[in-house]
GUSEDREN-760156 format. One record per residue (C-alpha): residue in three letters; residue number from 0; x, y, z. Coordinates in steps of 0.001 Angstrom, whole numbers, plus 500000, padded with zeros to 6 digits. Each point is the difference from the previous one (the first is absolute). Layout:
BEGIN
ala, NUM, X, Y, Z $
...
//
This chain:
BEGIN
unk, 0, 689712, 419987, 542864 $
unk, 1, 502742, 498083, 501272 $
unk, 2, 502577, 499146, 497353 $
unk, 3, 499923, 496243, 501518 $
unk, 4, 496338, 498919, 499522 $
unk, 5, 498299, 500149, 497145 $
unk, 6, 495964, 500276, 500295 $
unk, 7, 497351, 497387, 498206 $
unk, 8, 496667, 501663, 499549 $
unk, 9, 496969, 498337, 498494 $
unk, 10, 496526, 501894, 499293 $
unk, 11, 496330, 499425, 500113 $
unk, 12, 498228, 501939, 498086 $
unk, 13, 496258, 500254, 499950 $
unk, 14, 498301, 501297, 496885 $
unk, 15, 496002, 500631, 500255 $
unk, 16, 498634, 499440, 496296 $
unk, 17, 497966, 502790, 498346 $
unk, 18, 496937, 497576, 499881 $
unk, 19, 496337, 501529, 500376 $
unk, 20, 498953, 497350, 501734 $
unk, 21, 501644, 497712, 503022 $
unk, 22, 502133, 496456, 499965 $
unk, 23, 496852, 497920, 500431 $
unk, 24, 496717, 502020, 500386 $
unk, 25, 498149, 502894, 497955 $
unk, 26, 501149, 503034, 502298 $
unk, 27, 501733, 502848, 499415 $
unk, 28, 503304, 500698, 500433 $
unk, 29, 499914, 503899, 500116 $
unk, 30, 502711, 501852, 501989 $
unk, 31, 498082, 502495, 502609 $
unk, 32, 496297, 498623, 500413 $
unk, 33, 498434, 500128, 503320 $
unk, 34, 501182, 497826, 502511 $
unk, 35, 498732, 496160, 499887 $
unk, 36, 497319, 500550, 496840 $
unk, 37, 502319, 498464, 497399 $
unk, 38, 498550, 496198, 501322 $
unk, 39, 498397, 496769, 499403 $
unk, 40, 499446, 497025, 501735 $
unk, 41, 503365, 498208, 497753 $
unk, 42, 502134, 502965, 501241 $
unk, 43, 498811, 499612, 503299 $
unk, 44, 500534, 496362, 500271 $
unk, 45, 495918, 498800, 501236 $
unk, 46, 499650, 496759, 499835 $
unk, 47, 498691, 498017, 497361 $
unk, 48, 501485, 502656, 496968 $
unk, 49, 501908, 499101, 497667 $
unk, 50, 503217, 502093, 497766 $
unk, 51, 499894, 500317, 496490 $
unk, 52, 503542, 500884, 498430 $
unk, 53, 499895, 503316, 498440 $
unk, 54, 501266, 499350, 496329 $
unk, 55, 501805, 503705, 499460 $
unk, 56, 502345, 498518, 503105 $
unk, 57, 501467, 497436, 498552 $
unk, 58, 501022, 502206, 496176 $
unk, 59, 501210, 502470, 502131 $
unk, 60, 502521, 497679, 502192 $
unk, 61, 500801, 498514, 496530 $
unk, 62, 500979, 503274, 498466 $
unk, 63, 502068, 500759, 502858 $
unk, 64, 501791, 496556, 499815 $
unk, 65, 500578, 500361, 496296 $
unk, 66, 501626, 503363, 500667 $
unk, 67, 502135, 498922, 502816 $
unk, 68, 501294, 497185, 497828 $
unk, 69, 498197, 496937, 501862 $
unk, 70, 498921, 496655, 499166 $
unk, 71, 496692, 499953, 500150 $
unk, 72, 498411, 496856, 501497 $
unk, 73, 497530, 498165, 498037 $
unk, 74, 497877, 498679, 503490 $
unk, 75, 499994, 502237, 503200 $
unk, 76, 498155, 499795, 502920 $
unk, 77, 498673, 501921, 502957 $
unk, 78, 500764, 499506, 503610 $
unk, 79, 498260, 501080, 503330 $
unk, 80, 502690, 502059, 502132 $
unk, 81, 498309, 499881, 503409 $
unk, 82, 500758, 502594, 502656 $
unk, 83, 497844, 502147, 502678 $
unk, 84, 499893, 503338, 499592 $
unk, 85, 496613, 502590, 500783 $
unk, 86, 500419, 500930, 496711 $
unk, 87, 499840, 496866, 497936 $
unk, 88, 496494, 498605, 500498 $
unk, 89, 500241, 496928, 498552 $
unk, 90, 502975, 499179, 502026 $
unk, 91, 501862, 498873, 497023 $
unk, 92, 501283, 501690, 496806 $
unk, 93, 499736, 498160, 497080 $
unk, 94, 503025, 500106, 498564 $
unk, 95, 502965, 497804, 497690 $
unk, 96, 502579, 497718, 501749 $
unk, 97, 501770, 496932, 498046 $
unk, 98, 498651, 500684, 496738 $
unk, 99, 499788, 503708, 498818 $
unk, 100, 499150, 501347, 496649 $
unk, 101, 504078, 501354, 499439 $
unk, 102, 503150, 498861, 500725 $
unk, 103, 503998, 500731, 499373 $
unk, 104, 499634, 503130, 498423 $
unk, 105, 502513, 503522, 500433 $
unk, 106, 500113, 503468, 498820 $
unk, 107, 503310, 502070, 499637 $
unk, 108, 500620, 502625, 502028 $
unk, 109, 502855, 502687, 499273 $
unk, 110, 501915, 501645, 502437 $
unk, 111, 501135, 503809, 500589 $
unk, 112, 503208, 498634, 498339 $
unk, 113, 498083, 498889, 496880 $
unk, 114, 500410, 496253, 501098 $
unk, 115, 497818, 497839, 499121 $
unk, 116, 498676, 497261, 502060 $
unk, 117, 497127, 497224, 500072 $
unk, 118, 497998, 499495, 503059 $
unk, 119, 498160, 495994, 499955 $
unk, 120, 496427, 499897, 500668 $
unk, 121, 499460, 496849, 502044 $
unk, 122, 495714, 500190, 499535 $
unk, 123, 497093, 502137, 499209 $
unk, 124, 496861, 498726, 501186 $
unk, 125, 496488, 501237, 500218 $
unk, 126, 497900, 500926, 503342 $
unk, 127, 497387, 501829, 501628 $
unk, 128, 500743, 503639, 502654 $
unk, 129, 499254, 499763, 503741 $
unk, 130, 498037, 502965, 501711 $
unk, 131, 501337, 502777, 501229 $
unk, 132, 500256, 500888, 504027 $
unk, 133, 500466, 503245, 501187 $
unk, 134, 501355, 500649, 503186 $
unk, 135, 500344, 503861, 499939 $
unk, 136, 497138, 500244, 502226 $
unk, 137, 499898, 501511, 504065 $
unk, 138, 498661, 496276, 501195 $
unk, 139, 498628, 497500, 497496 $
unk, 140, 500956, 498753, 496550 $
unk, 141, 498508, 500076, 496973 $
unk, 142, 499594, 497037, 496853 $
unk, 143, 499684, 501313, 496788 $
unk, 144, 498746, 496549, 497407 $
unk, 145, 499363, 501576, 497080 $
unk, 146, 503751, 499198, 498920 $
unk, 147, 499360, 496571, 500759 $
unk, 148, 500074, 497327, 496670 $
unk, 149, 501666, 503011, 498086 $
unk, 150, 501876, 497985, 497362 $
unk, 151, 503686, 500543, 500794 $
unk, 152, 502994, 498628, 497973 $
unk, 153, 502980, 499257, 502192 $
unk, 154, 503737, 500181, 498172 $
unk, 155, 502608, 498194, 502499 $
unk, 156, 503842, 500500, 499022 $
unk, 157, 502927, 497653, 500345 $
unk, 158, 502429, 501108, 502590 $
unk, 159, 501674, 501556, 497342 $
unk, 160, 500087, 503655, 501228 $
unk, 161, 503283, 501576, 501761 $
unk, 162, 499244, 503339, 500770 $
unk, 163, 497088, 502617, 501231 $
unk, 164, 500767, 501600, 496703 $
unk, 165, 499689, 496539, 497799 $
unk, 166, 496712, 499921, 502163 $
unk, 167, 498601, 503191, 498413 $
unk, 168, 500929, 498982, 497102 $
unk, 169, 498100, 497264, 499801 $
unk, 170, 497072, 501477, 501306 $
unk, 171, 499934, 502447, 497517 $
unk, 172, 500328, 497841, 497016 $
unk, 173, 497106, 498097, 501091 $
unk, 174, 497771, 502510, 500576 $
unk, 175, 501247, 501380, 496682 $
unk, 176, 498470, 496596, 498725 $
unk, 177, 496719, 499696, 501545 $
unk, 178, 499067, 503971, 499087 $
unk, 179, 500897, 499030, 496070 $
unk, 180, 498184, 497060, 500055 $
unk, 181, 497611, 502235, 501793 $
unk, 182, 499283, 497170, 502314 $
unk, 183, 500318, 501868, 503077 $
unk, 184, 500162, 503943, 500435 $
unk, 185, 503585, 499323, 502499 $
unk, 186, 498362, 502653, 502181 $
unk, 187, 502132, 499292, 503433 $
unk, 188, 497965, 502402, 502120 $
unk, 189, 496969, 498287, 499927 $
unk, 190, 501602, 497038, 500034 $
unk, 191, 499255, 497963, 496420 $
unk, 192, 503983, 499680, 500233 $
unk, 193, 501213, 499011, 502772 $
unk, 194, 503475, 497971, 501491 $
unk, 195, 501239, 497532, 502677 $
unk, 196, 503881, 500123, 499718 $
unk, 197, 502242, 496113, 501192 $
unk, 198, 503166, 501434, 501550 $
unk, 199, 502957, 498160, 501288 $
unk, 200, 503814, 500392, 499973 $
unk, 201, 502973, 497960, 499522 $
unk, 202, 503665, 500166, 499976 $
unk, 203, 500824, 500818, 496145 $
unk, 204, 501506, 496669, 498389 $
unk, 205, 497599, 498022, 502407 $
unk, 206, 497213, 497979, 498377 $
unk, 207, 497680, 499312, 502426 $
unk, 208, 497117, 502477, 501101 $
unk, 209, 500084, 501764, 503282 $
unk, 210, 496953, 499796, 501773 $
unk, 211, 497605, 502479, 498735 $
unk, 212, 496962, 502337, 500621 $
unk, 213, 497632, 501291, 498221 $
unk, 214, 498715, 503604, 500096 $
unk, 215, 496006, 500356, 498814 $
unk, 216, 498243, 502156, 498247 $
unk, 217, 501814, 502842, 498596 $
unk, 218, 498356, 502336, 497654 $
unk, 219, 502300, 502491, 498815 $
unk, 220, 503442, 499709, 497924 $
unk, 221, 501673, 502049, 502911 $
unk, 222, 498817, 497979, 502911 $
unk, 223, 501465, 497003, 498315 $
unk, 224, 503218, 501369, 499504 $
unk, 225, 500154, 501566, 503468 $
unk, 226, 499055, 496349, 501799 $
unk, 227, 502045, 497926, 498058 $
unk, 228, 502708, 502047, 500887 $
unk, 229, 499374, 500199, 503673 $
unk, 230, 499221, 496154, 500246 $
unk, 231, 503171, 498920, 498353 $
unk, 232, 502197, 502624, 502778 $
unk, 233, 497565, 498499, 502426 $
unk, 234, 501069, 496676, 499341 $
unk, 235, 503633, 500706, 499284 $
unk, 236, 500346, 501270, 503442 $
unk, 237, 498476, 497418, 501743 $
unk, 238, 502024, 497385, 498249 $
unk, 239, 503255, 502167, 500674 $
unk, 240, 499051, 500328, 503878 $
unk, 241, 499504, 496231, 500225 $
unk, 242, 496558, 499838, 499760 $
unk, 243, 497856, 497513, 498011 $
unk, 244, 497071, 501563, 497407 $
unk, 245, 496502, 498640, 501030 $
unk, 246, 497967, 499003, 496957 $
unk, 247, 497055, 502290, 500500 $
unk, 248, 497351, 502318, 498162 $
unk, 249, 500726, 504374, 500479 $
unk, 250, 497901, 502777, 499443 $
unk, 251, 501332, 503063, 498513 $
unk, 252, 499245, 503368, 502103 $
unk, 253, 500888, 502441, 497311 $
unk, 254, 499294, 502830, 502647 $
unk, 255, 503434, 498256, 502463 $
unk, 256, 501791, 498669, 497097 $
unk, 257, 500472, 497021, 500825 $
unk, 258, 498313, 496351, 500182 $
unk, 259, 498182, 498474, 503314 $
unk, 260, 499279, 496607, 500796 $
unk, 261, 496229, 498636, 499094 $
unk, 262, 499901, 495939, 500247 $
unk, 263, 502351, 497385, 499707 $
unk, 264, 500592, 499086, 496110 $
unk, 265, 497486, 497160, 498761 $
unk, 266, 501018, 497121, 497900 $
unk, 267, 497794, 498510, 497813 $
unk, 268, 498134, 497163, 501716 $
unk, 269, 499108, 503044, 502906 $
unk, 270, 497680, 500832, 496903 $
unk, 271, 498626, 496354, 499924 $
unk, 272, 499552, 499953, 496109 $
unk, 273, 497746, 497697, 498628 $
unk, 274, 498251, 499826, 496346 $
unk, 275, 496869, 502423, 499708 $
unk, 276, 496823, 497146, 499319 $
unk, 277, 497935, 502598, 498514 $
unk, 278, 502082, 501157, 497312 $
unk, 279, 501330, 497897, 496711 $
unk, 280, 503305, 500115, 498848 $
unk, 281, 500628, 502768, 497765 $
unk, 282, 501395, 498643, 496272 $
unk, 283, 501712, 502264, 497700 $
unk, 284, 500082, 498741, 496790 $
unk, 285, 502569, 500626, 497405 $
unk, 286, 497058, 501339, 497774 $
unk, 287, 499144, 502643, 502729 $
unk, 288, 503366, 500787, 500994 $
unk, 289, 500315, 501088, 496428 $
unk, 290, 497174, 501958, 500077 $
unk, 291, 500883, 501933, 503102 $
unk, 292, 503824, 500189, 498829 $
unk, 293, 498583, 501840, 496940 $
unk, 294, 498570, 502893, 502505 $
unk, 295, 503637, 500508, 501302 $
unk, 296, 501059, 504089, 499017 $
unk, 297, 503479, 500919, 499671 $
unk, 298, 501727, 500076, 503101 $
unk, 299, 502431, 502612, 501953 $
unk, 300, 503027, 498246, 498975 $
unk, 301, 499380, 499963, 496278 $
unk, 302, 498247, 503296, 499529 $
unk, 303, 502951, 502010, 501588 $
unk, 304, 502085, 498079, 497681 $
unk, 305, 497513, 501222, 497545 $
unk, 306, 500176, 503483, 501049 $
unk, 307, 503698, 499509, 500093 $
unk, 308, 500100, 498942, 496494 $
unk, 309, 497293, 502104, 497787 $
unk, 310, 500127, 503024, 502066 $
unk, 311, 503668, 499919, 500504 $
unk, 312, 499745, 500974, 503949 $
unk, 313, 502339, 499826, 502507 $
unk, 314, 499486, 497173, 502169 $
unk, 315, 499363, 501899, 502804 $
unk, 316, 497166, 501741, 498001 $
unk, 317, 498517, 496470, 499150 $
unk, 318, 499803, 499210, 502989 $
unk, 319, 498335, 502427, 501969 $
unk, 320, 497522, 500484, 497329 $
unk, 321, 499079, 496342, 499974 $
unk, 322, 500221, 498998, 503307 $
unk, 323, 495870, 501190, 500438 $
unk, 324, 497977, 498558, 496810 $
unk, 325, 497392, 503016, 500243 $
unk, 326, 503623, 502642, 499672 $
unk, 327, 501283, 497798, 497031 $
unk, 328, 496434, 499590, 498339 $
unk, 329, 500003, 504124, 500191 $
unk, 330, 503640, 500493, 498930 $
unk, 331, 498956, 497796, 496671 $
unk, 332, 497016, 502027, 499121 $
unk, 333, 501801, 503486, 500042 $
unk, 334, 502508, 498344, 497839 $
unk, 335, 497380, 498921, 497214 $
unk, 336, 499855, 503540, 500042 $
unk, 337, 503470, 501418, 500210 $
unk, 338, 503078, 498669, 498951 $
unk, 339, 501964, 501652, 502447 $
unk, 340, 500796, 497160, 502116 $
unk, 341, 502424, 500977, 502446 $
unk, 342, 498023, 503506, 500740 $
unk, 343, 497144, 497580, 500833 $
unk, 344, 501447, 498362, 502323 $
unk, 345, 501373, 503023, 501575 $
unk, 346, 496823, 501553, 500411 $
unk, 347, 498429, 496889, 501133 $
unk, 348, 502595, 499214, 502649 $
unk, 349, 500331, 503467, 501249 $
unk, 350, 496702, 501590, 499726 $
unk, 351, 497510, 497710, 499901 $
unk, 352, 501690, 498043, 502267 $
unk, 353, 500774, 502789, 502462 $
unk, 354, 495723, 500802, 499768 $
unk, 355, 498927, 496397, 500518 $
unk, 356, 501750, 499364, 503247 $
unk, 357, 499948, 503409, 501417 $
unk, 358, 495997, 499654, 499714 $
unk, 359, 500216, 496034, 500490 $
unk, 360, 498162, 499352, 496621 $
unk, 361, 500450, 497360, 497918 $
unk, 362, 500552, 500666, 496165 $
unk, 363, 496457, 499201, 498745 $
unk, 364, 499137, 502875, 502051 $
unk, 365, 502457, 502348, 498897 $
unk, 366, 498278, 503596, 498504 $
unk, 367, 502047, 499970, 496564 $
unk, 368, 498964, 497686, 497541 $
unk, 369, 502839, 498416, 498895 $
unk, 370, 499892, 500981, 495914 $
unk, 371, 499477, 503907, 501098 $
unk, 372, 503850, 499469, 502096 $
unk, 373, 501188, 498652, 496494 $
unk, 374, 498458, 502557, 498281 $
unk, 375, 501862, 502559, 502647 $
unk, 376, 503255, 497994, 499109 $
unk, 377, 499645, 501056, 496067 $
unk, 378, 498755, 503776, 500770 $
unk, 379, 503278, 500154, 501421 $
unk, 380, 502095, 498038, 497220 $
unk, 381, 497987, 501468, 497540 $
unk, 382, 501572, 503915, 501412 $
unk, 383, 496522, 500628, 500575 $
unk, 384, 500522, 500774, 503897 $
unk, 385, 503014, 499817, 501964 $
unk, 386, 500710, 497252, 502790 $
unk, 387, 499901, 502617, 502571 $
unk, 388, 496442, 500846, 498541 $
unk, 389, 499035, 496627, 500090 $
unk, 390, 500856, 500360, 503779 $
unk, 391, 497615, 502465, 500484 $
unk, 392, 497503, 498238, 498047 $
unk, 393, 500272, 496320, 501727 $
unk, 394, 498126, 501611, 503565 $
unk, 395, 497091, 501407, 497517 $
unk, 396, 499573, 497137, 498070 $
unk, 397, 499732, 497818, 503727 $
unk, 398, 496907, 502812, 501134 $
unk, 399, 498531, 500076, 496794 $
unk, 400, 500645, 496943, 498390 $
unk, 401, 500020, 501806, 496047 $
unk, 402, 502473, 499333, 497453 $
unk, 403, 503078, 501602, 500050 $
unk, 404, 499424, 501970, 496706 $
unk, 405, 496259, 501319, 501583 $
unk, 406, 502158, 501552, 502754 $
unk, 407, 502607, 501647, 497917 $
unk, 408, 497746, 501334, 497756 $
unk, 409, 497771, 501581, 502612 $
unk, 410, 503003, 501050, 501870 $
unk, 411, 501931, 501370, 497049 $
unk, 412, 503305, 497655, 501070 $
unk, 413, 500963, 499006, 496395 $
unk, 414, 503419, 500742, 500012 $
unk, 415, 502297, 502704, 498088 $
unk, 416, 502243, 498992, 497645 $
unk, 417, 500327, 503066, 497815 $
unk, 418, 503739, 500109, 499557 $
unk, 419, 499849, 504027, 499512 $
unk, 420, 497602, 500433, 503039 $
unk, 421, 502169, 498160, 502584 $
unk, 422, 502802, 501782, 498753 $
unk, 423, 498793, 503445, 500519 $
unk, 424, 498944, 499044, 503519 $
unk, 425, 503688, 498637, 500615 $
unk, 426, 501895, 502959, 498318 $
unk, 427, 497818, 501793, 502932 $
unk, 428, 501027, 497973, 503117 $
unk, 429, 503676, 500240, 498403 $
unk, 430, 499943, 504291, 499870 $
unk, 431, 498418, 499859, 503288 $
unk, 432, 502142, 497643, 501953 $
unk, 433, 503611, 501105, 498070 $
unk, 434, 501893, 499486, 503751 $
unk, 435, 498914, 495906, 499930 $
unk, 436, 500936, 499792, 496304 $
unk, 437, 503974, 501189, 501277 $
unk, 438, 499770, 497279, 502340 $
unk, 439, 498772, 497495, 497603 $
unk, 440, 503051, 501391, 497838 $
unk, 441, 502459, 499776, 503315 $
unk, 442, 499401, 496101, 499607 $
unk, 443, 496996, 499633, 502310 $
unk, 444, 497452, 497995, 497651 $
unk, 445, 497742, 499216, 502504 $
unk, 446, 498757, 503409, 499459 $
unk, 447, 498752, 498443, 496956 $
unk, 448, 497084, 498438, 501504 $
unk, 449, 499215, 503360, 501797 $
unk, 450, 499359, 501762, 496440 $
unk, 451, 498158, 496382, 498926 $
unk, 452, 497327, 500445, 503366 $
unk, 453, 499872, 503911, 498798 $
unk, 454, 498504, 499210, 496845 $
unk, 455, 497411, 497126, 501224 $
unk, 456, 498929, 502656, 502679 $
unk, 457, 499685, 502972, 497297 $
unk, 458, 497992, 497289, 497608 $
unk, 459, 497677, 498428, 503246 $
unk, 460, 502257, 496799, 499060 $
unk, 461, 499196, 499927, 496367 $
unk, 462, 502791, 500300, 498511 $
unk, 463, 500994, 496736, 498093 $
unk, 464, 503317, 499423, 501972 $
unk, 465, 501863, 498554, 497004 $
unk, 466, 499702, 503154, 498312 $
unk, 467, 500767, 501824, 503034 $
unk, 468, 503221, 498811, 500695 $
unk, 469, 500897, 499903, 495696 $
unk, 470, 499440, 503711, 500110 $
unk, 471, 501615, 500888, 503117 $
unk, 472, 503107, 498382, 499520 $
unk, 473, 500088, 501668, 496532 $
unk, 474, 499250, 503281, 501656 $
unk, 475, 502902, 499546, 502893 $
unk, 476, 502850, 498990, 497451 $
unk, 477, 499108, 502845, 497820 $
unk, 478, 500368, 502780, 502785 $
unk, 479, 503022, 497881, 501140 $
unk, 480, 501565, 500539, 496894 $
//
């Protein structure tokens, strides 16, 4: 970016709520059914019907603003936000305008520098999904309802965001949120999370906003990152050329890289907002906002602390392992059974890791029960295998899905650490490979790792490699001297 400007990003993000039902009517929400069968006459907007507020909605926007640090308002009401599209059928969406349910909340973010930052959150406010058109087809269009009245939770930030990065961030640590409050899955593919990014740019040291646009719909942390970066050298260059920036509402083609024109931006009053009459105002009282603050888990921030603290990790470690609440709920039940810490969050970070997005699982359908990798960890610290064994073992344990000791037992893999039997093997590799043991003497001690390999191959990786490389180094100093 041009080291003159300085960009000022706000984001939109939409959060569909892991409710059975929908915002205001009986049907189901389920991800997948056939085409136009998850409806009702309220979805559908028939006259003469009439919403009912589904309960679970309003704890779940609560939780959310009680994590994000919001005030949450006593009295809230709904609005009607009226615009034509094929695939809204009512031809409004009921949504929240002047009063929402939260207000002035932030989260902190922390940078690849380890700085630490706090992004505002202007509102969240309840509302119902549009439809869904698709337009992939040789002549026509199709409208796809069932989506429509799915109870969404919208999150809007303060323009507090500087960078594509700082974007991503944010993203990520509230979709980190909703999965632990387990209020939303955060699955950006099919689109329960899902982002309209407010760019504009300004001459750093200037106060007021530049003009700015707003890019819709972007479902994956890479998309983001790649248009708000080409927006803000979009408008840089205009501005730099002479050019003025034209307030108006992009598309990202992720297939060009870059963002095309799709209206001219609305304001608000294009929306013609006006109270919903067939809906009361919702009332939180402090009673129930106690109740529902009680549900609250421990979040992100405070278990990686956690994890920081009791399991004496490396930061790093904390946070990769916490950053999915399914990974951190697994990395907590092998260590109930191991006190191995750091070797479970190796294993966990490298193999099971490697495994679940190689096959695009997610952990709670991951092969290896989580006390039978602990119990791997102490065959292992125990002497009873080595880790190269436990290698070996990991793949089997993934087909078959035994217990560690179940394999080694039927595999005979226990692991040799008879001092007098690893010795006579290495006296062996020493008589029969007398040239390398001159050039280990000559000063060459890499060759020491050569006579280490000899031994695991002549044991099928038994040996216990402590005793391995006690014994040979006793062996090499005594024919040295």
């Amino acid at each position: 970016m041009n080291e003159k400007y300085e960009a000022v990003i706000g984001l939109e993000v939409h959060a569909q709520l892991l409710t059975e039902s929908k915002a205001f009517c009986s049907c189901s929400t389920k991800f997948g059914n056939v085409p136009n069968s998850n409806v009702c006459p309220v979805c559908l907007g028939h006259p003469g019907v009439l919403p009912v507020l589904n309960k679970k909605v309003v704890e779940f926007i609560t939780l959310m603003g009680l994590a994000t640090n919001c005030t949450i308002n006593e009295r809230s009401v709904f609005a009607r936000k009226n615009y034509f599209y094929p695939d809204l059928p009512k031809g409004y969406q009921i949504s929240q305008y002047e009063l929402p349910v939260c207000e002035h909340g932030f989260v902190t973010v922390t940078s690849k520098d380890r700085d630490k930052k706090k992004v505002g959150i202007t509102r969240i406010h309840m509302e119902e999904d549009a439809g869904k058109s698709i337009h992939d087809q040789a002549f026509e269009t199709l409208v796809d309802v069932n989506r429509c009245g799915v109870p969404l939770i919208e999150i809007v930030s303060e323009p507090d965001i500087r960078s594509a990065e700082e974007a991503v961030q944010y993203l990520t640590k509230l979709r980190q949120i909703v999965q632990y409050l387990e209020i939303c899955d955060g699955n950006m593919e099919e689109g329960s999370l899902r982002c309209d990014a407010n760019i504009s740019v300004r001459k750093k040291g200037q106060k007021e906003f530049g003009t700015k646009t707003e890019i819709k719909n972007m479902n994956s942390f890479r998309n983001l990152e790649k248009a708000i970066n080409f927006e803000i050298e979009r408008q840089i260059e205009i501005i730099e050329d002479g050019g003025k920036i034209i307030q108006q509402t992009l598309l990202w083609n992720p297939d060009k890289n870059e963002a095309v024109p799709m209206r001219s931006k609305e304001e608000a009053h294009d929306y013609r907002y006006f109270p919903e009459p067939d809906l009361l105002p919702v009332i939180i009282t402090e009673s129930w906002k106690k109740e529902i603050a009680a549900k609250l888990p421990e979040l992100p921030e405070v278990r990686r602390e956690r994890f920081v603290r009791d399991f004496n990790l490396p930061v790093y470690d904390a946070e990769i392992l916490t950053l999915n609440k399914g990974i951190a709920d697994y990395y907590e039940d092998i260590v109930k059974v191991t006190k191995d810490f750091k070797s479970a969050s190796n294993w966990v970070m490298g193999d099971v890791l490697k495994i679940i997005n190689e096959e695009k699982i997610d952990i709670k359908d991951f092969p290896i029960k989580a006390e039978n990798l602990g119990e791997l960890i102490n065959l292992i610290n125990e002497g009873t295998i080595s880790g190269k064994i436990a290698k070996d073992i990991f793949p089997i344990m993934l087909k078959e899905q035994k217990s560690p000791l179940e394999i080694v037992k039927e595999k005979n893999l226990v692991q040799i650490s008879s001092s007098s039997e690893i010795e006579n093997v290495i006296v062996k590799i020493l008589e029969d490979h007398s040239s390398e043991v001159n050039t280990y003497f000559e000063g060459k001690e890499k060759v020491f790792g050569f006579f280490v390999g000899q031994v695991m191959k002549a044991t099928n990786g038994k040996a216990n490699p402590k005793i391995v490389n006690d014994i040979l180094k006793a062996k090499l100093e005594k024919l040295r001297n």
